[in-house]
N, C-alpha and C positions, 0 to 999 in steps of 0.2 A: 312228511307224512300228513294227510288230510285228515282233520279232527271230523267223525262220524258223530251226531246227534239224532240219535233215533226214540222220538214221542208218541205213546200209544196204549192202547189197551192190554188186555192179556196175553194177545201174539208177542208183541215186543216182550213181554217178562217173561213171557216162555223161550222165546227165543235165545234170552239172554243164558238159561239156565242149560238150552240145549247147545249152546258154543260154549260155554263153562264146565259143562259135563266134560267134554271133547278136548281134550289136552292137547290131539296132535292136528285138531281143526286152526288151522292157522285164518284169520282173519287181518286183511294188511292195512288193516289202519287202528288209527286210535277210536275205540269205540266208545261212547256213554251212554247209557242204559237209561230211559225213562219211562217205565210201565208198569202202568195199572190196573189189575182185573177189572171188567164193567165198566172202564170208561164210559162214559157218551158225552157227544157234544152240545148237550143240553145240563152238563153236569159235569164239566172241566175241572179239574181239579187247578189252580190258581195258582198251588205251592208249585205242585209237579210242574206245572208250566212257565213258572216263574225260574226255577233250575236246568230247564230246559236253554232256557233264553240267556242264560249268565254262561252258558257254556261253550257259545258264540261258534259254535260249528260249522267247520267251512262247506258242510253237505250234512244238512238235516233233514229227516224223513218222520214224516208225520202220518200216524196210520191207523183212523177214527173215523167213526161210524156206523161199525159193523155190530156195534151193539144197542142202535139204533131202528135198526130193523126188524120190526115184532116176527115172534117166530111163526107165527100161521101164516105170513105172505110169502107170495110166489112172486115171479119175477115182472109178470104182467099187471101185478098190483103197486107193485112201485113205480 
């Protein structure tokens, strides 16, 4: 079974707690959780990423930025 490593902001913690909730949501691998509300990547967390990287995951999914994006812009201003 494929070691799952998922690094991110508060989708990833949320996500975690929305397949946690779900008893009979079967997910087929071994998953480990690393999220943090408000991330940004101007503002990594070092620990959190350093636990990420010891967990040596055979498919890790990294998912940052999204709190990067001031909230008055539209898409044409990025």
């Amino acid at each position: 079974m494929a070691k799952v490593v998922l690094f991110g902001d508060s989708y990833i913690k949320r996500l975690r707690f929305f397949c946690d909730e779900r008893k009979g949501l079967h997910v087929p691998h071994n998953v480990k959780w690393n999220g943090q509300g408000g991330l940004r990547t101007d503002r990594m967390n070092t620990d959190l990423y350093g636990k990420m990287l010891k967990k040596k995951g055979d498919i890790v999914i990294v998912a940052v930025g999204g709190n990067d994006i001031p909230l008055h812009h539209n898409p044409k201003r990025l």
